[in-house]
N, C-alpha and C positions, 0 to 999 in steps of 0.2 A: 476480474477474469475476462478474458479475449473472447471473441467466437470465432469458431475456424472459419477457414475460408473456402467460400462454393466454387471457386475456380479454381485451377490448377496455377495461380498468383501465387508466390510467394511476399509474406509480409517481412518487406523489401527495407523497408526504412519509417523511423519514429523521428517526427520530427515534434517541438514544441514550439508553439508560437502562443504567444498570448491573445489573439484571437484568431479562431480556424477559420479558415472557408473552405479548406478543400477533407475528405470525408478521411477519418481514422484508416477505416481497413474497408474493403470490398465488402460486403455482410451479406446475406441471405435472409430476405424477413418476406413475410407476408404481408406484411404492412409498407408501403412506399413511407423514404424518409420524411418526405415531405408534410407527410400528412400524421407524424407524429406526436402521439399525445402525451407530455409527461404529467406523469401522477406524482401527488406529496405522497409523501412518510405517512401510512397508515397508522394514526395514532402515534404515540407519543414515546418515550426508549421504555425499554421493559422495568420492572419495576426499580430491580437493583441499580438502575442507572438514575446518577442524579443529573437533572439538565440545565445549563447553565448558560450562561450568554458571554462573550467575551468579545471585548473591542478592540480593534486597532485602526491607528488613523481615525477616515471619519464613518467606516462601517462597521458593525456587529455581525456575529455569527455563531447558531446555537453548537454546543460540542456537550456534549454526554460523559459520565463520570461514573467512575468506578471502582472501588480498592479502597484498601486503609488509608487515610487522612493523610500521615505524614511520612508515607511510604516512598521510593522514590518513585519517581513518575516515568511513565511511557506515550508518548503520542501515535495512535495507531491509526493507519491514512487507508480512507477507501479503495475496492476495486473501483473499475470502472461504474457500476451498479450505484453506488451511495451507501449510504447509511442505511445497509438494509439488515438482515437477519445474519449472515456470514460475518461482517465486520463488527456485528455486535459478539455473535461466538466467541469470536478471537479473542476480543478485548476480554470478554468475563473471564474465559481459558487463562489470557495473561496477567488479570488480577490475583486467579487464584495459584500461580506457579509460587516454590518458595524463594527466597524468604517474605513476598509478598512486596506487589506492584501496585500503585495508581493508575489506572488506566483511563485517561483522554481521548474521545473520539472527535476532532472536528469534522464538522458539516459542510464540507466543500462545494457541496452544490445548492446548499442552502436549501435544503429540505425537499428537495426532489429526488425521486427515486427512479429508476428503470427497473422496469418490470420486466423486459424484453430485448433483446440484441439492440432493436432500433431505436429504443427509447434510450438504451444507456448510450449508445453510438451519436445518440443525439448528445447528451448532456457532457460527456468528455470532450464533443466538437466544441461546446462552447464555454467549456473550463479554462480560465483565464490562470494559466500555470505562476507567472509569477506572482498572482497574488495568493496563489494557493500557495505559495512558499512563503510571503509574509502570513497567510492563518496559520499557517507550522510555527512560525519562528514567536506571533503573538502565544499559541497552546502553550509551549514549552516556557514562557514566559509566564504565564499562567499559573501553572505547573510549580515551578522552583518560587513563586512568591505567594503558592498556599499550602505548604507544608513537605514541598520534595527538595531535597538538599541537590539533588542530579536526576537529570531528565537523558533520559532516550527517546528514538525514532522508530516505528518498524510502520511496516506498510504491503502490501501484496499489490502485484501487478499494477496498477497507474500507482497505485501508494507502495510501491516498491521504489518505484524511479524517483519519485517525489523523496523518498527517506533516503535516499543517498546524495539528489541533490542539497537534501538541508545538510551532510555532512560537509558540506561545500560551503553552503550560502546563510548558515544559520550559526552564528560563533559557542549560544549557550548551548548547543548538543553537547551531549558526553558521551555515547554511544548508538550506533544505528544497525538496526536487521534491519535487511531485505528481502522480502520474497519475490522473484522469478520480475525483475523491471530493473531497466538501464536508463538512465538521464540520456538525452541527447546532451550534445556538446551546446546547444544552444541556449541553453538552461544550465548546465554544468558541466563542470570535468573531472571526474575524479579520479584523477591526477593531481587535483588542491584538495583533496579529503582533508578536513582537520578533525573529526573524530574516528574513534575505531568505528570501522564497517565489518560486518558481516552478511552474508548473501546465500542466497538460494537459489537451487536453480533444478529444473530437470531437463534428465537424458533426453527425453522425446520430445520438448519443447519447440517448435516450429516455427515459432515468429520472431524471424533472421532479422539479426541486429538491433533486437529486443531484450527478449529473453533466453535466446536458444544458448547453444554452448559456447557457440563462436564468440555470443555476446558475454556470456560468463567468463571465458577465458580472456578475452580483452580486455572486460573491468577488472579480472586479477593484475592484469598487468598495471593498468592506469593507478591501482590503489599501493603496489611496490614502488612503485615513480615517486605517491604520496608520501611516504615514509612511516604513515601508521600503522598502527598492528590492521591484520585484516584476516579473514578467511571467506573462500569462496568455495560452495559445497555444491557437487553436483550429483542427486539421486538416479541412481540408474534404472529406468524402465518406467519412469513416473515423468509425467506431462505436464504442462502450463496449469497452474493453481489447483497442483496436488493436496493443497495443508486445508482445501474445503469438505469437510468430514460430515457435516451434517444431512441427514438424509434430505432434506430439500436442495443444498449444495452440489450432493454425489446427482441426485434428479437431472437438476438442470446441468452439469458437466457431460451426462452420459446424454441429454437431448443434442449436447451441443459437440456432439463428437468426441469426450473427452472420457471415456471408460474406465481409468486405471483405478484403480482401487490399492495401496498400499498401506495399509496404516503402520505399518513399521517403520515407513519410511516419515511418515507424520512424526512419530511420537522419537524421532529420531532428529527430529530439526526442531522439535519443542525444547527436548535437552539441551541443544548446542543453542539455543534462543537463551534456554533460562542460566546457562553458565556465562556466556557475553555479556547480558544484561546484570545479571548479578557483578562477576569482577567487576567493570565498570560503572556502575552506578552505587556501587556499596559505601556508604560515607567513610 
């Protein structure tokens, strides 16, 4: 999830580079970025989660586990935050949808968490995007050679863009949700979508050429160019990473400007999540 912006800036453009120097978004912190301290992962995944190590090339990276054994599998990509309390929700949520899911979390920042606008604004400046799309393509690999015959991608905001660039850049996907994140073209273009995508997005979403509508209605187009099935859903009166329900989630949305409260509109993209994922992953 984003934090709005203290100026009257609009968030103008997402670029990817595989390594940043220049700062995400304009932020508002108390903290100078400079002087940013990031904290590990307090403690270790919750119980139901099993934690596991997986390698590619010549590094390792932990990823978290969850669901029946030889279910098929879903890889689900952090906010900007990490591997914190929200992307574990999700994942348990999409374990227990029917007919029942594996759910994979990699560890993209390698066990660092933000706690704070400036901490997380730190650790996505120095997220090395494409290798964050080889940890995708190593999970899903993972995945399909311990018990999932078909794997999927979903993701929310940076792990929204991140899951429709593996629709792109990762050949074993079989299908991808998106919540409310577009790939720049510099990372991908999905215009070469090779699995079904589906997407989310809301009405009052503000970060132009991100995730707002402009940006939704443009990845409809790139994904008819692709010629896969696709759907692009937009909730009306619901804002950037409406699907964080939990009362620490709603907490920090309404400290960070983000008030809306829908849960119909939640329990309304979990349905159109668990029917995509279903057709397409069903052996």
């Amino acid at each position: 999830m984003l934090a709005t912006l203290s100026s009257s800036k609009l968030f103008t453009r997402f670029l990817i580079r595989s390594s940043s120097s220049s700062s995400f978004l304009a932020l508002s912190s108390s903290r100078p970025s400079s002087g940013v301290s990031v904290r590990s992962m307090a403690g270790s995944a919750a119980p139901t989660f099993k934690k596991i190590q997986i390698h590619r090339e010549d590094t390792a990276f932990d990823a978290y586990v969850v669901g029946n054994e030889n279910a098929p599998g879903i890889v689900v990509l952090q906010e900007w935050w990490g591997v914190d309390f929200e992307i574990k929700n999700h994942a348990l949520k999409i374990s227990q949808l029917q007919p029942g899911f594996k759910a994979l979390i990699p560890d993209l920042y390698r066990g660092k968490v933000g706690l704070d606008v400036a901490e997380a604004q730190h650790l996505m400046d120095g997220l090395d995007w494409q290798g964050a799309v080889k940890d995708i393509h190593a999970s899903v690999n993972w995945l399909k050679e311990n018990g999932s015959k078909k794997v999927g991608v979903t993701g929310f905001c940076m792990g929204g863009a991140l899951s429709i660039a593996s629709s792109v850049l990762v050949p074993e996907v079989d299908a991808v949700v998106a919540f409310y994140g577009v790939p720049s073209s510099e990372l991908a273009d999905p215009a070469q979508a090779k699995a079904p995508v589906q997407a989310h997005f809301g009405e009052l979403d503000n970060f132009v050429g991100f995730s707002d509508v402009t940006a939704a209605k443009a990845l409809e187009e790139k994904l008819k160019a692709s010629g896969v099935p696709h759907e692009v859903h937009i909730y009306l009166g619901n804002a950037h990473a409406f699907m964080n329900r939990s009362p620490e989630g709603i907490k920090r949305r309404k400290s960070m400007g983000l008030p809306d409260e829908d849960e119909a509109a939640v329990q309304l993209a979990w349905s159109r999540f668990q029917s995509w994922m279903s057709r397409y992953l069903s052996s």
